[in-house]
Each structure stands twice: as structure tokens, then as C-alpha cells.
N, C-alpha and C positions, 0 to 999 in steps of 0.2 A: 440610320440603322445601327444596332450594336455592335451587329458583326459584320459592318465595312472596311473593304480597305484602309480608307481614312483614319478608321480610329484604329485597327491594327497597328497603322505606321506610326501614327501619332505617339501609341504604346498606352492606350487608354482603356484596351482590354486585357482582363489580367487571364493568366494563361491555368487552362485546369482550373477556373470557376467562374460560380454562376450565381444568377442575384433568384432570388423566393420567387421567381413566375420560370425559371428556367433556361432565360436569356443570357450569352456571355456576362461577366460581370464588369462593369466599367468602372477604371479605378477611382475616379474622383465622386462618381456616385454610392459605392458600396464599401465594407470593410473599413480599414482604420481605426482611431484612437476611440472614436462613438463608441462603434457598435465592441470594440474590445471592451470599454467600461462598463456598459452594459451587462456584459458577459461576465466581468468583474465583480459588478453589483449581483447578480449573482452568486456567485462562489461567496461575496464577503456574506451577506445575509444568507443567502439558505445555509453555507456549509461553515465558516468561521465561525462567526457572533453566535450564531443560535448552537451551532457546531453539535454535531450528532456525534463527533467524536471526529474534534479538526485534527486533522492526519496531519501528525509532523511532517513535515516538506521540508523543502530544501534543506536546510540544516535541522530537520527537523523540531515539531514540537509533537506533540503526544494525543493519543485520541482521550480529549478530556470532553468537555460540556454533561453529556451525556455520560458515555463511559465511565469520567472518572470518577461520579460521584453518587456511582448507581448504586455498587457495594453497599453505603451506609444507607442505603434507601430499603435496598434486599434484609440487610439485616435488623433495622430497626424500628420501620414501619411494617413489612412483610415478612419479619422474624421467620430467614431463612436461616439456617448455619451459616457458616465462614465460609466453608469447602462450597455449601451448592449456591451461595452469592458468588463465588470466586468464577466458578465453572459459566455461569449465569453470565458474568460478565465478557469472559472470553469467547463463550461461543458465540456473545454476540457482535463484539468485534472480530474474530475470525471469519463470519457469515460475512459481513459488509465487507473486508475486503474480497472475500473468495466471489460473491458476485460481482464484482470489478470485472471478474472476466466475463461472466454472463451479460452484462452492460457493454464491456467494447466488444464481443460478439455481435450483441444483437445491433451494437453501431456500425460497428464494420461493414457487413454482411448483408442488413434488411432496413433500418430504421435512418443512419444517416445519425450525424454527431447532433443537430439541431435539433429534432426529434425525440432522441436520446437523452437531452434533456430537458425539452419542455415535458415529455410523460413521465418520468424517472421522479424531475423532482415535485409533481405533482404528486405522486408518491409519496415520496418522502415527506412531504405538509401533510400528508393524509395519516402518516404511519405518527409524527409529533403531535400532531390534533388527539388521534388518541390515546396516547402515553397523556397527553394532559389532562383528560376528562377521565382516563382512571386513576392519575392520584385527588383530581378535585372532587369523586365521587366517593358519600363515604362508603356505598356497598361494596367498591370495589378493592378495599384493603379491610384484612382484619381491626379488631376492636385494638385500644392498644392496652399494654401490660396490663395486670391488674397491681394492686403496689404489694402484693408477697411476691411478685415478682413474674405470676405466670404467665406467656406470652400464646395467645392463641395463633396458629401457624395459616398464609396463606392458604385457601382453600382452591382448588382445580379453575374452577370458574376464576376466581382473582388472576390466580396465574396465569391462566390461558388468555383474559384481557391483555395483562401484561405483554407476555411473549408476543402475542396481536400484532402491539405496537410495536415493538423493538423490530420483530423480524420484517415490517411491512417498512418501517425506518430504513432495516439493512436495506435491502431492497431499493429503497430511493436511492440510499448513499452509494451501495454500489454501481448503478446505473449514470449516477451523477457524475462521480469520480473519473468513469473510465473517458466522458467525453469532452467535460468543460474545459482544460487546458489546451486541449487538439482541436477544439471548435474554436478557442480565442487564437491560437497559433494560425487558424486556418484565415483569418482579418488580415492578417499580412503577407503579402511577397517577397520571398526569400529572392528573387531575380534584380529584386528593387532594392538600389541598395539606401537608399534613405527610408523605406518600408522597415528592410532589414533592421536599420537603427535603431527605429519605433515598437517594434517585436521587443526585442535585448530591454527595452525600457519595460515592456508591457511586463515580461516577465518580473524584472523587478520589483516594481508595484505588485504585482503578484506573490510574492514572496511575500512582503510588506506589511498586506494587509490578512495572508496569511498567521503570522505572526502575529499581528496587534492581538487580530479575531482570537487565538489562543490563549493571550494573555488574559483579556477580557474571558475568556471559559474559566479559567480557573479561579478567578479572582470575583470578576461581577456577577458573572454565573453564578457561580459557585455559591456568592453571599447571598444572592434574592433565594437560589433556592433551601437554602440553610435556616436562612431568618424570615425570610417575607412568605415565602411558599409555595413548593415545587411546582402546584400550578401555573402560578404568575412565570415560574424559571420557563416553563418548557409552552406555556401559552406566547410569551417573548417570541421563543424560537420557532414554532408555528406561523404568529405574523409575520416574522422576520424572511421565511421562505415563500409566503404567499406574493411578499410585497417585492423580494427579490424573482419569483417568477415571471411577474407582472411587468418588469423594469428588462426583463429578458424581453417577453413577447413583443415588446412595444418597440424594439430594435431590428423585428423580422424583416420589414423594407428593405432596411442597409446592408443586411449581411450578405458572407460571398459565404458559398454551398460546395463542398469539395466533392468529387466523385467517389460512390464505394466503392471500397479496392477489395475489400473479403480480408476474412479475419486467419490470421496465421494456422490458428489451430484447424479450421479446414485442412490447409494445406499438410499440417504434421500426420492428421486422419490419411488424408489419402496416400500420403506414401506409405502408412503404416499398413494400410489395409490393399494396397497394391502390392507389396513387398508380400503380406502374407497368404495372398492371393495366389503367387507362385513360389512357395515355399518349398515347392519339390524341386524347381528349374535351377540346373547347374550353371553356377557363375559364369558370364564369359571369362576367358587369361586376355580376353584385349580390350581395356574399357572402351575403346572409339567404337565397340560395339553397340553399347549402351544408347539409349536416345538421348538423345540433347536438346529436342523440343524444337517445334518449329518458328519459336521465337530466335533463334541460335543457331539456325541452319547457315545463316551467313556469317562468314568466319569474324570472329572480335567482335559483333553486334550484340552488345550490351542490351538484356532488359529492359522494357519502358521501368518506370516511376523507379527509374535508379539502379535498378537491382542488376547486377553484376557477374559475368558466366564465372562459375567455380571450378577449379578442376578436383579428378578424381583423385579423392586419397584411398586408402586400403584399409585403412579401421573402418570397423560395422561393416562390413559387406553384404550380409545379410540385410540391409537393407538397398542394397545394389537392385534386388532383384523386384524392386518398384521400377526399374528404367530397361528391363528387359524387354524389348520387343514384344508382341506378340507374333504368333508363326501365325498366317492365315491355313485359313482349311484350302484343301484343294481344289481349283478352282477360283476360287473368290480372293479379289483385291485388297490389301491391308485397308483399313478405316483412315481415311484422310483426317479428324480428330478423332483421335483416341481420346475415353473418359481418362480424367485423371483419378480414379478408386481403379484403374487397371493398367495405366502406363504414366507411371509422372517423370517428369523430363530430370535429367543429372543433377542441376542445378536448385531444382526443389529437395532434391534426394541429398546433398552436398550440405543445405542448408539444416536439414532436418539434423544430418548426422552432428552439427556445430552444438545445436539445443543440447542432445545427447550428452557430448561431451562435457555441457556445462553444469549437468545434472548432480555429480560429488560436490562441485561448490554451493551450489544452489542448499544440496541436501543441510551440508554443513555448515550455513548460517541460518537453518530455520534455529536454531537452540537460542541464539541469541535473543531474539524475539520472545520465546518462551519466559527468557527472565527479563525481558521489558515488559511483559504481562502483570507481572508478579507487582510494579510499580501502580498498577491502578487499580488491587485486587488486595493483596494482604499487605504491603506495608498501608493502604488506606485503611485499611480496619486499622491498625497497629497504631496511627499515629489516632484513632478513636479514643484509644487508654492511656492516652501521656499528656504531658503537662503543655496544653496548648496558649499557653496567658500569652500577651504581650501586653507590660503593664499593668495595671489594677482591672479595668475593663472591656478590652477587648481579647474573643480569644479567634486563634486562623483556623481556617473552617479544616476540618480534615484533607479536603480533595483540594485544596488549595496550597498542599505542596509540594504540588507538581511545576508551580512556578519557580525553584529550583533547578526543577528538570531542565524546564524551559531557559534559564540564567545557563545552567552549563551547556547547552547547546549551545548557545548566541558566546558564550564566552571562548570554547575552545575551536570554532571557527576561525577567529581571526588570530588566536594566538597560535594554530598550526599554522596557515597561511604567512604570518609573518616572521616564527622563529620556526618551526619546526619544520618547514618545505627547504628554507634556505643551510637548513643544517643537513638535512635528508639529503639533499642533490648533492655535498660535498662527499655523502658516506658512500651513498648507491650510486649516483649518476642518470638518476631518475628524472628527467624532465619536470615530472611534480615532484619530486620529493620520496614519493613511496608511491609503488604500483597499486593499482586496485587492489590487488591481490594481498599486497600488504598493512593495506588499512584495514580491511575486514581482519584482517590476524589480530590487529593493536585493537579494535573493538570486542572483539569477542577473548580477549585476554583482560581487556578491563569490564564486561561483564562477569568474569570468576571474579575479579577483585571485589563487585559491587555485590555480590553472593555473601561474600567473606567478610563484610562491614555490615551487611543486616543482619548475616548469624551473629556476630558479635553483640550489636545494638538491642537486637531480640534476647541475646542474653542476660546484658545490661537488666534490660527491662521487667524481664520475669524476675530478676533476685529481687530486683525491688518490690515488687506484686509479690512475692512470695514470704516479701518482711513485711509487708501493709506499710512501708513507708510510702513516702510522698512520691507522686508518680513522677516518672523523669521526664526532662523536657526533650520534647517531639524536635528538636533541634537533634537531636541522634543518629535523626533518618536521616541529613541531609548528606553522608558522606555516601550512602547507597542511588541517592537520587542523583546525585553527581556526578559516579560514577558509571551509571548507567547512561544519559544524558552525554556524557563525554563519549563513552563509546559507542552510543549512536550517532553520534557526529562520523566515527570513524568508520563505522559499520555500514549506514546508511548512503552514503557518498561514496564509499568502494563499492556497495554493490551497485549502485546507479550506473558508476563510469563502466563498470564489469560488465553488466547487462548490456547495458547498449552498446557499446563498443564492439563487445564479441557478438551479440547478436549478427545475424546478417543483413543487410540495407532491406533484404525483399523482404523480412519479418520482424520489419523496426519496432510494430508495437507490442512484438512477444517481449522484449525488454523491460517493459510494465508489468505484462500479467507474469513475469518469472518474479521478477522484484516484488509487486505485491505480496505473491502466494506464498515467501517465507514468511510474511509478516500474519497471513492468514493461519496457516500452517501450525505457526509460533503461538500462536494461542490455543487451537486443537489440542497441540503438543503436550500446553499447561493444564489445560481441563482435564487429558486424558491423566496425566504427570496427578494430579490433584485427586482425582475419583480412586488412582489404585493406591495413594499414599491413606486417603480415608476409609478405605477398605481393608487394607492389610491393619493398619493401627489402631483401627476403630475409632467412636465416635467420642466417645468420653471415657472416664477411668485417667489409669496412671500413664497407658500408653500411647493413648490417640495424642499426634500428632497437632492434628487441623481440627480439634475443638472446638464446639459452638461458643465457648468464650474463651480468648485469648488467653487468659492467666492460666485455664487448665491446660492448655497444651504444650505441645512444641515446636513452636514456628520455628524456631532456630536451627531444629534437627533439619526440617524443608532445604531450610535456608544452606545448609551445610552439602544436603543431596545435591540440588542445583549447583553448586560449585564443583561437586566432582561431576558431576555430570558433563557440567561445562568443561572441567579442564580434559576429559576424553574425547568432547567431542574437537576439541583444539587440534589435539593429537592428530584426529582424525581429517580437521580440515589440512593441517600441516602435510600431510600427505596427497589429498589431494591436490594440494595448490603446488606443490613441488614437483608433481609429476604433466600438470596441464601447461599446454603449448600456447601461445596467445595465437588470433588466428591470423594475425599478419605474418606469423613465422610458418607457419603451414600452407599458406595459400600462396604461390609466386603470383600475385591478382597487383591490378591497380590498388592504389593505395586507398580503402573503403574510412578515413577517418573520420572521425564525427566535430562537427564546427560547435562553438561553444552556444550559438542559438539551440543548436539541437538537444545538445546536453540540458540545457535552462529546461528546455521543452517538458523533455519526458520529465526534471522534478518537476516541474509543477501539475504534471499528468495526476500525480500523486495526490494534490490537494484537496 
């Protein structure tokens, strides 16, 4: 039997899961290194190689395959402007990550992380199937130029094929995203410490193939669908998910199945809608009035799956009045469970108010993001007009120099790790080097820098287009691509440790969907940032801005906004970060730290 003593003692059943018929899970029969590769093979074909837009991880790289090489598709096959290819772009990377949270929703809560991805990225083949058949159909793109030059404009139908695809794409990808790392993490036993081992490794590999998959987007991607033809690019990454689906299923046997636990945002709902429930009821002056849930009724008995009693603080009180009793009517006995949309216990209430607080940081690194957008939207058009050669015959494709991007991530990784932590600890006394809170400062100050070397480069550029001399080499960008890159090393990795860290244990995977939704956000940001700069400046003439061709305009001018933009919103984080309390100095609580598995975890939640 599975669940016999025997194998209890023996320690052959693993604790909190269960094999695909619903029996305890036995550890030499289920989970492991298999069914992680599996899981693997996964992520590397449906979301790297074919990559819908492989999400820079761990040290991140950049949402390219798709993403980054849609602009010159928008603009020179579907002869859209600059401004609504830019906008084009970002909304649809901001969609994919913002249903991130609709996918670890519907994981959390109804579907289970297994689920979650077998229909997500069945999805997602379905949404890349048809992004392929409408660039291999010729109805589905306009005619091209005529040679005086005039360009017929996508027509409603073309587009709405289009969008079709991309948004039925997001959709997979969000869905994908939010469970394949937490379903591979769920293969192992953190209690096992040779499991644990194996985990620490699994991540790696993860990372790994992460990365290759990226570089392969920009580079092989990038060239089949430049020279050989977008079909072939994106009919690749279609198989590529079918065949990684296929390589999932076939692992169902082995895997272990974690328990739903319900998704945070529930929880953030109902105190909000408890709390405004009794919006008239006067606070108590004695919080031991407050409930405390009858998980907690026994004094120091800590929450199942981790989560840990908070005590009351005094900031947000108003939302206290989620743990207010209810008075019964007279007569009748109080409810032995109370709904939680009408009494939620301190603890939920405790937690909710941490989110809150982390809300000024949160706000103030969506900006960053905005001009990481700008990296796969108008310097790719830009490097479209500059001198691409290497050599007599080869030239690099436009969207392929994003492998810069990718070179400065992987570069300034180890060079913070090896010079810059050991100098940091001697300044601050920082265990790493600089707190979260101060990397996100260092990235989001070398995003103004990376503002300030495009306006510049875009200046370059225009004098030369404006003398008809010979176009400059695309080697110009590279100090903005750099500089961007470097600062999402910084940026990236502070907000990771920042999120999870202060999150609290009971709403471990709000730490994702907080961390996604600046990057979501960050692209809205840019579309919106984009739509009112082409409106106020107009379309063409001497003013406009974001010009249907680059030489009439003025990207530079863009380029210059974003830098003040950025450096107010600095200002802006500078004050918030100077005034938040981390939450281990706020809570006299057991020590809630996050072990370096955990950490690994949530970046590769990201992939």
C-alpha cells in the first residue's frame, strides 16, 4: 500500500504530494531529475528557442523571438508608422506578462500548475500556428511598395488576423509562465536534503537553457526569419511547442501534484471587501479585540504551509476593520466559520497591509521597464537606417542587437558578484554588498544614462541623414543597449530579492505577480508615453516627433523626455525607498528568511 506505515517510516512517501491517479506520491516512483527534464524540455522548446518573447530571467535576457523583431515586420511588410508598430509592440508584451497573473490565478485556485500547463501552452501553439499562416498567406498582408514608393496600409481584417495571433500567443505565454518553474520546483523535496541538491541544480540548468534559448532568438531566429522567411521562423516555433508539449504529457505518470492553496489575490479581495463592509465600525483601542482566526486561537501556533502569526501594527487601520468581530443579533449565536469577504483573521489583514506598503517601490520601478521597451521598439527601427555591414557581405539583422543586451547582462553579473559586492560590504556592511533597495536605485540611474547615449546616438544619426552622407554604423546603439542591460541586471535582481523577501511566507507567489506587473505596466506606460507624444507633435511636418520615417523626425527629442522623466521618477523612488522599513524591523516575528532555493525558484517562475 502507498500509504503504509512501512513506507511512511521507510520515508518513501513524500509529504504534501501525490502521483496523476491521486495516491500519496512515492519518492523513488515519481518526481526527480526525469520528470524536471521533461518539464525542461518544455520551457526550452515552447518558451526559449521558439521563444514568444524569452523573458530575461535570472540575470535576465530580453523578450526577443517574437517581440523583438515584430517592429520591422509591423513596419515593412504591414506598413504601420513607427509610433503604432511601437505601441503594437508593447501592448503585446505588456498583455503576456499582465495575464501572468490570470494564469497563476487560474493555477492556484481551480486548475493545478499541471493543467495550467498542458492547456495554456496548447494555447500558445495554437496562437504561433496562426501568426504563421498569416505571414505565409499572401491575403493576409498588404501588396508591397509600389517603387515611387507608395505603400498600401494594413487593412482591419489583416490586422485583426494578426492581433488574433499575438493576443491568443499572450495568452499561452501568460498562462505558461505563471506555472512551469513552480510545477518543476514542485519534483522535489525541500525536507530531502539530497532532493534539495538536485532542485539548486535543476534551477541551473534552468537558467542555462534559458539563456542559450535567447541567444539562439536573436541571432538564429532572428536570421531564418530575415532571410529564409517569417513563415519558416515562426512555423520552427510552432513545432518547437507542439513537440515540447508532447515531451510534457508523456511524463504525466511520474510527476508529484501539489495541493491548491488559493491565489493571494483572493485573499488581498476579501480583506479589502471585509474592511469596506464595515466602514462605518469604530476601530477597537485594544487590538486583542480583533480576530485572530481560528487557526491562531492557540497561543504561538504558527499557520499551516509556513505562514507565520503577524502582530498588529498601527499603519492602514482602516483596514483593521476586516478583523472586527461581527456583533450577533439578539438572540442568535456568532457563526462558528465566518466567510472571509466578512471577517478575515489579523494575520491576513497584517499581510495585506505589507503589499500596501510596497506599493511606492513597486510604483517606482515600473519607469524602468518603460525604457527597457523602447530597446525592442525604436532603437530596432533605428538600427533599420544605419550602416549594418560586417565585412563586404554579411549584414546583422536589425533585432539582433539585442545580443549586446544579452553580452551586458551575462557580463555585469559576475563582475558585480566579484568586484562590486566585496567593495560594497566594506562601504555599507551589507551582507551582499547593496540592499535591494539599492540596486534598484543603481539600475534605474543607469537607465537615465541609457536615455542620454540614444538621444545622443540619434543625434549622431539624424545630422548624418540630414547631410545624405553615408549612414553611421549601427555600432552607435551599442552604448544604450549596454546600458540598459547593465541596469537590468541591477534592477531586475533588486526587485526579485525585494519582492520575495518582504512579501510575506502566506503570499509567497504575490512576489511574482508584483514583480511581473512592473514589467507589464512598463510597457502600457510606453504605449501610453508614445500615443500622447504622437498626438501632441503630430505625424509628420517639421514637428512630429515619432515620424513614419526616422530621418523626418525626432527620436532624440523622445529619447531626451525619457531621461527626465526617468531622472524624476529616481527622485521619486529616492524617497520612497528612504522612508520604507524592511519587514524584519517591523515585525518582532521569527526570523521569515528566504533560503537561496527559494530565491532560484521565484527567478525562474519568470521564464
Amino acid at each position: 500500500m502507498f500509504g503504509s506505515p512501512e513506507h511512511k517510516a521507510s520515508g518513501e512517501i513524500v509529504a504534501d504530494a501525490w502521483d496523476y491517479s491521486g495516491r500519496p506520491a512515492v519518492r523513488s516512483r515519481t518526481g526527480g531529475w526525469t520528470c524536471a527534464a521533461m518539464i525542461l524540455g518544455t520551457n526550452i522548446n515552447g518558451e526559449s528557442i521558439f521563444t514568444i518573447e524569452v523573458v530575461e530571467l535570472n540575470e535576465r535576457l530580453t523578450t526577443l523571438g517574437i517581440a523583438v523583431n515584430l517592429v520591422t515586420y509591423l513596419t515593412k511588410t504591414m506598413h504601420l508608422g513607427n509610433a503604432a508598430a511601437a505601441n503594437t509592440v508593447t501592448n503585446f508584451m505588456g498583455t503576456s506578462f499582465m495575464l501572468c497573473l490570470l494564469g497563476g490565478f487560474v493555477g492556484d485556485t481551480f486548475l493545478g500548475r499541471y493543467l495550467t500547463i498542458a492547456i495554456f501552452t496548447a494555447v500558445q501553439a495554437s496562437g504561433v500556428t496562426i501568426l504563421a499562416i498569416s505571414t505565409a498567406v499572401e491575403g493576409m498582408r498588404p501588396a508591397p511598395c509600389t517603387a515611387d514608393g507608395v505603400c498600401e496600409k494594413a487593412t482591419g481584417a489583416q490586422l485583426g488576423m494578426l492581433y488574433l495571433a499575438l493576443y491568443t500567443t499572450a495568452l499561452g505565454t501568460g498562462g505558461l509562465k505563471s506555472s512551469v518553474s513552480g510545477f518543476g520546483s514542485d519534483q522535489f523535496d525541500e525536507a530531502n536534503k539530497e532532493e534539495k541538491v538536485q532542485m539548486q541544480k535543476f534551477f541551473d540548468w534552468f537558467f542555462f537553457f534559458i539563456s542559450f534559448g535567447s541567444l539562439l532568438a536573436v541571432t538564429v531566429l532572428v536570421y531564418i526569419q530575415d532571410h529564409i522567411g517569417r513563415p519558416w521562423g515562426y512555423g520552427i516555433c510552432a513545432a518547437s511547442i507542439a513537440l515540447g508539449l508532447m515531451v510534457f504529457l508523456a511524463g504525466t505518470r511520474q510527476y508529484r501534484f501539489k495541493q491548491l492553496v488559493g491565489s493571494p489575490l483572493t485573499q488581498i479581495a476579501t480583506v479589502v471587501v471585509a474592511a469596506w463592509r464595515k466602514r462605518g465600525r469604530d476601530l477597537p483601542s485594544d487590538p486583542t479585540l480583533l480576530y485572530i482566526g481560528a487557526a491562531e486561537e492557540e497561543k504561538g501556533t504558527p499557520e499551516k504551509n509556513g505562514r507565520q502569526r503577524l502582530q498588529h501594527t498601527d499603519q492602514l487601520r482602516f483596514l483593521d476593520r476586516a478583523a472586527i468581530p461581527d456583533v450577533p443579533a439578539a438572540g442568535r449565536q456568532p457563526s462558528a466559520l465566518p466567510s472571509k469577504w466578512r471577517l478575515s483573521p489579523l494575520t491576513d489583514v497584517e499581510e495585506v497591509k505589507i503589499v500596501v506598503r510596497m506599493l511606492p517601490i513597486w510604483a517606482t520601478t515600473i519607469m524602468f521597464w518603460t525604457v527597457y521597451a523602447q530597446m525592442t521598439t525604436f532603437s530596432v527601427a533605428q538600427a533599420t537606417t544605419m550602416d549594418r555591414r560586417i565585412g563586404s557581405h554579411f549584414q546583422i539583422p536589425p533585432a539582433s542587437l539585442t545580443v549586446f543586451f544579452v553580452a551586458s547582462i551575462l557580463a555585469t553579473v559576475p563582475v558585480y558578484d566579484r568586484l562590486i559586492v566585496p567593495l560594497a560590504r566594506r562601504l555599507t556592511a551589507h551582507p551582499n554588498g547593496l540592499s535591494p533597495l539599492q540596486r534598484m536605485a543603481v539600475g534605474l540611474l543607469l537607465s537615465i544614462l541609457a536615455m542620454v547615449a540614444a538621444a545622443l546616438s540619434e543625434t549622431k544619426r539624424l545630422r548624418a541623414a540630414h547631410r545624405g552622407a553615408v549612414p553611421v554604423s549601427v555600432f552607435w546603439l551599442v552604448p544604450q543597449f549596454f546600458l540598459v542591460g547593465a541596469g537590468q541586471a541591477f534592477t531586475y535582481i533588486g526587485q526579485l530579492d525585494f519582492f520575495l523577501r518582504e512579501c510575506p511566507k502566506g503570499m509567497k507567489t504575490m512576489s511574482t505577480g508584483l514583480f511581473l506587473s512592473t514589467l507589464s505596466m512598463g510597457f502600457f506606460v510606453s504605449s501610453a508615453l508614445v500615443a500622447v507624444v504622437h498626438k501632441v507633435t503630430g505625424t509628420g511636418g517639421h514637428g512630429a516627433w515619432l515620424a513614419n520615417s526616422l530621418n523626418q523626425g525626432k527620436l532624440n527629442n523622445f529619447y531626451w523626455l525619457l531621461a527626465v522623466l526617468s531622472g524624476v521618477n529616481l527622485a521619486a523612488y529616492l524617497l520612497a525607498a528612504k522612508g520604507y522599513i524592511y519587514k524584519e524591523q517591523r515585525y518582532s516575528v521569527e526570523d521569515e528568511g528566504v533560503t537561496g532555493v527559494e530565491l532560484a525558484e521565484e527567478a525562474c517562475y519568470q521564464a
